[in-house]
C-alpha positions as CSV (number, residue, x, y, z in Angstrom):
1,X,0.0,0.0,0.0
2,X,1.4,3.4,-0.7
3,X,-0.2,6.0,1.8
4,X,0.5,8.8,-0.7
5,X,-1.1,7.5,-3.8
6,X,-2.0,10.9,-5.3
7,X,1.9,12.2,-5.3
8,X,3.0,12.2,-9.1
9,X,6.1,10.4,-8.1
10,X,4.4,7.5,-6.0
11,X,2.3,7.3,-9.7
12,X,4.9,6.9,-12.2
13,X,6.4,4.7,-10.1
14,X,3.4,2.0,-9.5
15,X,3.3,2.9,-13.4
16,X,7.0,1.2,-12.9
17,X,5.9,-1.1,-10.5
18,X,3.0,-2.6,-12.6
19,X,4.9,-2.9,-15.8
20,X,7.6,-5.1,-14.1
21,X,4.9,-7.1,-12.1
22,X,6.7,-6.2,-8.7
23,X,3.6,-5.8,-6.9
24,X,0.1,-5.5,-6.9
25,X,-0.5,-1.8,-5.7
26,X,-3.1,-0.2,-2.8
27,X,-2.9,3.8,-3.6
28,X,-4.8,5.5,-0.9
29,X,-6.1,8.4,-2.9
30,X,-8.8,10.7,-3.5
31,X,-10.4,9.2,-7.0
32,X,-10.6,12.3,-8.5
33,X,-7.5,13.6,-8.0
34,X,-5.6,10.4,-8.8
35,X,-8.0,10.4,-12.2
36,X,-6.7,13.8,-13.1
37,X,-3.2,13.5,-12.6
38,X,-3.2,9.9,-14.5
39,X,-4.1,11.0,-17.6
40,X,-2.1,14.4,-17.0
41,X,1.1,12.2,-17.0
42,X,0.1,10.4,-19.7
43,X,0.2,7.2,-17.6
44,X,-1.6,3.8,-18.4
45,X,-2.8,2.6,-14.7
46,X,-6.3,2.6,-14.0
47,X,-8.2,1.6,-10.7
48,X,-9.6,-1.6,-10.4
49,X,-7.6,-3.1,-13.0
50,X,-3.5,-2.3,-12.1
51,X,-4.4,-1.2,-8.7
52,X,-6.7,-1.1,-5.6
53,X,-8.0,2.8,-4.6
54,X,-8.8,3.3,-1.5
55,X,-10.5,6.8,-0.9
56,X,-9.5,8.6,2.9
57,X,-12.5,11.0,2.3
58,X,-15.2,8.0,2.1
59,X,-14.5,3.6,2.6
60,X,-16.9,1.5,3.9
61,X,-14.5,0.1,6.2
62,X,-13.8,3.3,7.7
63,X,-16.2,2.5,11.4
64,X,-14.1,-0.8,11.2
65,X,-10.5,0.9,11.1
66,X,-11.3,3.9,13.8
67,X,-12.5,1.1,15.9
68,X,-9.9,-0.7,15.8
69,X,-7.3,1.9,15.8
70,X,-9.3,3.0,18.9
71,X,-8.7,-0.6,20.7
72,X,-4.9,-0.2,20.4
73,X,-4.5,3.2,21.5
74,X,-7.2,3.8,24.0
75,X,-4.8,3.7,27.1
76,X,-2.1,6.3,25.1
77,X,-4.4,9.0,25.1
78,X,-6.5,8.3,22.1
79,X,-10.3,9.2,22.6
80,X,-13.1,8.0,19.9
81,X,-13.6,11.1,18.3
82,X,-10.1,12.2,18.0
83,X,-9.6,7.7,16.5
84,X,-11.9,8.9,14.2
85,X,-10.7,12.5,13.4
86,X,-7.3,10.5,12.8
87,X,-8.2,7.9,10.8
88,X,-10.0,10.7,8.2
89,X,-6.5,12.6,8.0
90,X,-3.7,10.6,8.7
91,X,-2.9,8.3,5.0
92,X,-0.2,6.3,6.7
93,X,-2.6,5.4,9.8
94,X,-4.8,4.0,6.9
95,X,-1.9,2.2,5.6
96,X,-0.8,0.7,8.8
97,X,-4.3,-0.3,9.5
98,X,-4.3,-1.9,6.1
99,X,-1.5,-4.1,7.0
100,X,-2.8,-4.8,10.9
101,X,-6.0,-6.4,9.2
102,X,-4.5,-8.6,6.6
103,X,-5.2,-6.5,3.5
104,X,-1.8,-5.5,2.8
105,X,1.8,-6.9,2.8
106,X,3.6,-4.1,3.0
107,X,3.3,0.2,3.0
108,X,5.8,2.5,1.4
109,X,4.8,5.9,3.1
110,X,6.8,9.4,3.8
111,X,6.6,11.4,0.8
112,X,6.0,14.1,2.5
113,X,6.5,15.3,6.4
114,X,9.1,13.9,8.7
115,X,10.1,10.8,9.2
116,X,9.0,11.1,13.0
117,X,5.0,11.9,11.9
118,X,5.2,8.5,10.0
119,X,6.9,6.8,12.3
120,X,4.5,7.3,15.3
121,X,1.2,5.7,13.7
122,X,3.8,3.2,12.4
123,X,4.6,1.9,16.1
124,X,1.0,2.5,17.5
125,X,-0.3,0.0,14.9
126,X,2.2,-2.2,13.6
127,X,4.9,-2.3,16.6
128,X,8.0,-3.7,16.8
129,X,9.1,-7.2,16.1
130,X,9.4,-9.6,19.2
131,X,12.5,-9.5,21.2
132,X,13.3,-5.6,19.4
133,X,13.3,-2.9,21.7
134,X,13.8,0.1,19.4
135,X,13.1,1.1,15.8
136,X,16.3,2.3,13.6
137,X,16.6,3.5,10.2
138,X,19.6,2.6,7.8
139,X,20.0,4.0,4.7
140,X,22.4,3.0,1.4
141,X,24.5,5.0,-0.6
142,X,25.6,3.9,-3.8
143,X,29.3,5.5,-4.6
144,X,31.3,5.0,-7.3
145,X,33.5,2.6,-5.7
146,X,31.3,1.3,-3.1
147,X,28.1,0.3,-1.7
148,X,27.7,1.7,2.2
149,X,25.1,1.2,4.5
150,X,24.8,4.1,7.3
151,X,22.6,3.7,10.5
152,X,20.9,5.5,12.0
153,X,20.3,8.3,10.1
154,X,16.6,9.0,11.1
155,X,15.4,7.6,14.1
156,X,17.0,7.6,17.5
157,X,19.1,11.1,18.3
158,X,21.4,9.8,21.0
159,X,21.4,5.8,21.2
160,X,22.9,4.3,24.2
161,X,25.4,0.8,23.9
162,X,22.5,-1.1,23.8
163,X,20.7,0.4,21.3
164,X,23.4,0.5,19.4
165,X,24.5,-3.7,19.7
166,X,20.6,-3.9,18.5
167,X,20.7,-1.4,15.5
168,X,23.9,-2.9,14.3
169,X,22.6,-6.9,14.2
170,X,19.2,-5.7,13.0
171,X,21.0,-4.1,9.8
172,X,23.7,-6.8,9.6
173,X,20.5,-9.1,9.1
174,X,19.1,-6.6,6.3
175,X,22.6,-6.1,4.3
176,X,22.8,-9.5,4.1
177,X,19.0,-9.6,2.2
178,X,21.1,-8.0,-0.5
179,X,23.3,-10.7,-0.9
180,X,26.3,-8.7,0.9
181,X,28.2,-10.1,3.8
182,X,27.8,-7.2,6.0
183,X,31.4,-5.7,7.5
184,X,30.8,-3.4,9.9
185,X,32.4,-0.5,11.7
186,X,30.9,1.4,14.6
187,X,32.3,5.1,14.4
188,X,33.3,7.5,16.4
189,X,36.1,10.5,16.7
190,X,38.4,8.1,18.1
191,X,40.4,5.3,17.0
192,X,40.4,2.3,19.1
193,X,41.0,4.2,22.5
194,X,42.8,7.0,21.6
195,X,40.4,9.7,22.9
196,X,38.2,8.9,26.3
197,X,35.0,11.0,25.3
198,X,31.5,9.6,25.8
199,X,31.2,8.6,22.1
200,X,33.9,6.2,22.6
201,X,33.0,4.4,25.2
202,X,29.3,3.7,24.2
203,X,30.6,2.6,21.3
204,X,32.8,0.6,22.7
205,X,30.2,-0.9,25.3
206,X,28.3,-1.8,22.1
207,X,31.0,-4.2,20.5
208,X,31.4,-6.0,23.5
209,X,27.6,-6.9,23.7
210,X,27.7,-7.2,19.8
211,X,30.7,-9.9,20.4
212,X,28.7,-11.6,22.9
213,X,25.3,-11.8,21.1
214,X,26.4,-12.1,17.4
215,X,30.2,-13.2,17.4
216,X,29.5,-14.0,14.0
217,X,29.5,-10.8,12.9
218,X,32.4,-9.1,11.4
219,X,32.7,-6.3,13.1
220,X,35.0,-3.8,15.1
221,X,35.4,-0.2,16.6
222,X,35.7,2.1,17.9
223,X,37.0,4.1,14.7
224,X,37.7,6.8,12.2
225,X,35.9,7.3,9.4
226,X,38.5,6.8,7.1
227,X,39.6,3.8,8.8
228,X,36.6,2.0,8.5
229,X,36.4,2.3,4.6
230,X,41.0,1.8,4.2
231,X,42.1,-1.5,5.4
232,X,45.8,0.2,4.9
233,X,45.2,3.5,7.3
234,X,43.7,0.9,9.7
235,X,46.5,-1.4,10.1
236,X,48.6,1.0,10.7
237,X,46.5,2.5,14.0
238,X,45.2,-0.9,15.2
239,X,47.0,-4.0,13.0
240,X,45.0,-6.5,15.4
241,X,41.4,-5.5,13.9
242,X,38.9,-8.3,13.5
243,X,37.4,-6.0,10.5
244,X,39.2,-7.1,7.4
245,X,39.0,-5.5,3.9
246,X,36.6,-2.2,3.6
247,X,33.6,-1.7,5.9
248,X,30.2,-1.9,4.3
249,X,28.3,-1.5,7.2
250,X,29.0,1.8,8.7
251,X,27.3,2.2,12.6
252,X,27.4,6.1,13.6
253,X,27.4,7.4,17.8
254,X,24.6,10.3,16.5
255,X,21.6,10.7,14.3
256,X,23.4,13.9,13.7
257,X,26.4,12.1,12.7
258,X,24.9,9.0,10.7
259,X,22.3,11.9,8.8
260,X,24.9,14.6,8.1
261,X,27.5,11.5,7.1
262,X,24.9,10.3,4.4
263,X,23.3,13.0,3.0
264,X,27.5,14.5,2.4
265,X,28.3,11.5,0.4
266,X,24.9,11.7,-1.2
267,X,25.9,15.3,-2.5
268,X,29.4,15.0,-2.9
269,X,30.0,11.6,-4.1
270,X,26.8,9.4,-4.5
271,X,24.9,11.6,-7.4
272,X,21.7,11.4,-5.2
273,X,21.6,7.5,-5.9
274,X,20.4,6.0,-2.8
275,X,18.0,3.4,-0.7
276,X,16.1,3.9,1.9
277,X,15.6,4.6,4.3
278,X,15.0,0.8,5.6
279,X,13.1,0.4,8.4
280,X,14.6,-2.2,10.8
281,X,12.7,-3.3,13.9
282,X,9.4,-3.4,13.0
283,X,6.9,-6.3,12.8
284,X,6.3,-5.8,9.3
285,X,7.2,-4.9,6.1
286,X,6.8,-0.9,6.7
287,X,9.5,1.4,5.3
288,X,9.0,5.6,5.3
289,X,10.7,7.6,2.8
290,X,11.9,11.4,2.6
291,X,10.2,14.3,0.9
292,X,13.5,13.8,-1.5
293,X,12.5,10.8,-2.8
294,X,13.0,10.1,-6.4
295,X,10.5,7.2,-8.6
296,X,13.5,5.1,-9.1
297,X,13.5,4.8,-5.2
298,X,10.7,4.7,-5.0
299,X,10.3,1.6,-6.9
300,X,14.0,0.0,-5.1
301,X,11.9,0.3,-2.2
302,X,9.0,-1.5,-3.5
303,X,11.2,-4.4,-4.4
304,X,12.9,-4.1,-1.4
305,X,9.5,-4.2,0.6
306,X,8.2,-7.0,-1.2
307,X,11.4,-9.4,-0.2
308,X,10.7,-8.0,3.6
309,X,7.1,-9.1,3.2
310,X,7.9,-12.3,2.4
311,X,10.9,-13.2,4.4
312,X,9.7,-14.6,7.5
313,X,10.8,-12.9,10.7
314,X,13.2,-14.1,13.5
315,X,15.4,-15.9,10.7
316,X,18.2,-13.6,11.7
317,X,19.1,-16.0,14.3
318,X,20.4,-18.9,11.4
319,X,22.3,-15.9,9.7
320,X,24.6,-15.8,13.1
């Protein structure tokens, strides 16, 4: 389901989506308006046949949804009316409650807004996956010379050791959906002890529970950027590192410093070509996008939510 079905992006891209037989779309969508702006881009979707419309202003199943909505949420504050008031307003609650009653497999949302405003009617409906304590976001960059995955560049603003151990084994699990043996390096400003700040320790709290819980993982810190990307410049700091070759898998301290980091490279080196962000911790396959979103991601995302969907969860524990 894509909870922005009448944004001219999210349509040329389900134009993608259905020519390739990807997926078999849910646009939530005034009919009108998504009508209009079909035949304006000269595209050849049409309701019913490529695609499902669902209309926020009127759906039979609309007492059914607030209801439900109102079940989940009525001990966090949620009254009846304001259930309802939501459930009119808010695309992405629609979405989620979509998926929470078996008529969806998946929601691409976040074309516009922040990533937070998604996120919250994300976790009030769909929730986390057993055993996960926190959301995270992870984002990839395709560079010239390289593929690197960055976490967490939207989610958590200060993650403690913890946190951190969870984030990095959660996108370990999703690196390796693309076929990548994930190499990870958890970052900081120093390198492997040389400055005693609070950035280095938590980080380094975080490889010893990483160790203990996933010793499978290649993985090692604290470091330098440029470290964690030169196998040469990190021998010659720290010739003992269990990391070998180039990291892939790039765990920052910060939000600031994981969404500064990316959206750099993105400018500088990366032509804009990226995806994500990925979603990691929740029960299902939900991922929110940026306002920047391009069609080509958004159809990568639609791919890549369709392998979540049907990759059953918990597996992660044969992949250590």
């Amino acid at each position: 389901v894509y909870a922005e079905g009448e944004d001219e992006r999210v349509l040329r891209a389900v134009q993608v989506v259905v020519d390739e037989g990807l997926a078999r779309p849910i646009l939530i969508g005034r009919p009108a308006v998504l009508q209009n702006r079909i035949e304006r881009l000269g595209l050849r979707i049409r309701p019913g046949a490529d695609f499902e419309l669902v209309n926020p202003e009127f759906d039979p199943r609309f007492r059914d949804y607030w209801s439900s909505y109102y079940a989940l949420t009525e001990r966090k504050g949620v009254s009846p009316q304001y259930a309802k008031i939501e459930m009119r307003r808010r695309q992405t609650l629609i979405g989620a409650m979509m998926i929470y009653k078996g008529e969806a497999d998946g929601m691409l949302c976040g074309t516009f807004g922040t990533h937070a405003l998604h996120l919250h009617y994300v976790a009030q409906v769909i929730g986390l996956r057993p055993g996960v304590r926190h959301f995270a976001a992870m984002t990839a960059l395709i560079l010239p010379k390289r593929t690197v995955f960055i976490c967490d560049t939207y989610v958590s603003a200060d993650p403690d050791p913890e946190h951190i151990a969870e984030m990095t084994m959660l996108a370990a699990e999703e690196v390796r959906r693309f076929g990548i043996v994930p190499k990870v390096a958890l970052l900081s400003a120093s390198n492997f002890g040389s400055v005693d700040m609070p950035s280095s320790t938590k980080m380094q709290q975080a490889l010893a529970i990483i160790k203990e819980r996933a010793p499978n993982i290649e993985v090692d810190g604290e470091m330098h950027g440029d470290a964690a990307l030169s196998e040469e410049i990190r021998l010659l700091v720290f010739p003992n590192s269990r990391l070998k070759g180039e990291a892939n898998l790039l765990i920052m301290p910060t939000l600031d410093a994981a969404n500064i980091a990316f959206n750099l490279l993105k400018t500088a080196a990366g032509d804009g070509v990226t995806i994500g962000p990925i979603l990691l911790g929740a029960a299902r396959a939900v991922h929110i996008l940026t306002p920047s979103a391009s069609v080509r991601r958004i159809v990568n995302m639609t791919a890549l939510t369709v392998v979540d969907a049907n990759a059953p969860r918990g597996q992660e524990q044969s992949l250590f």
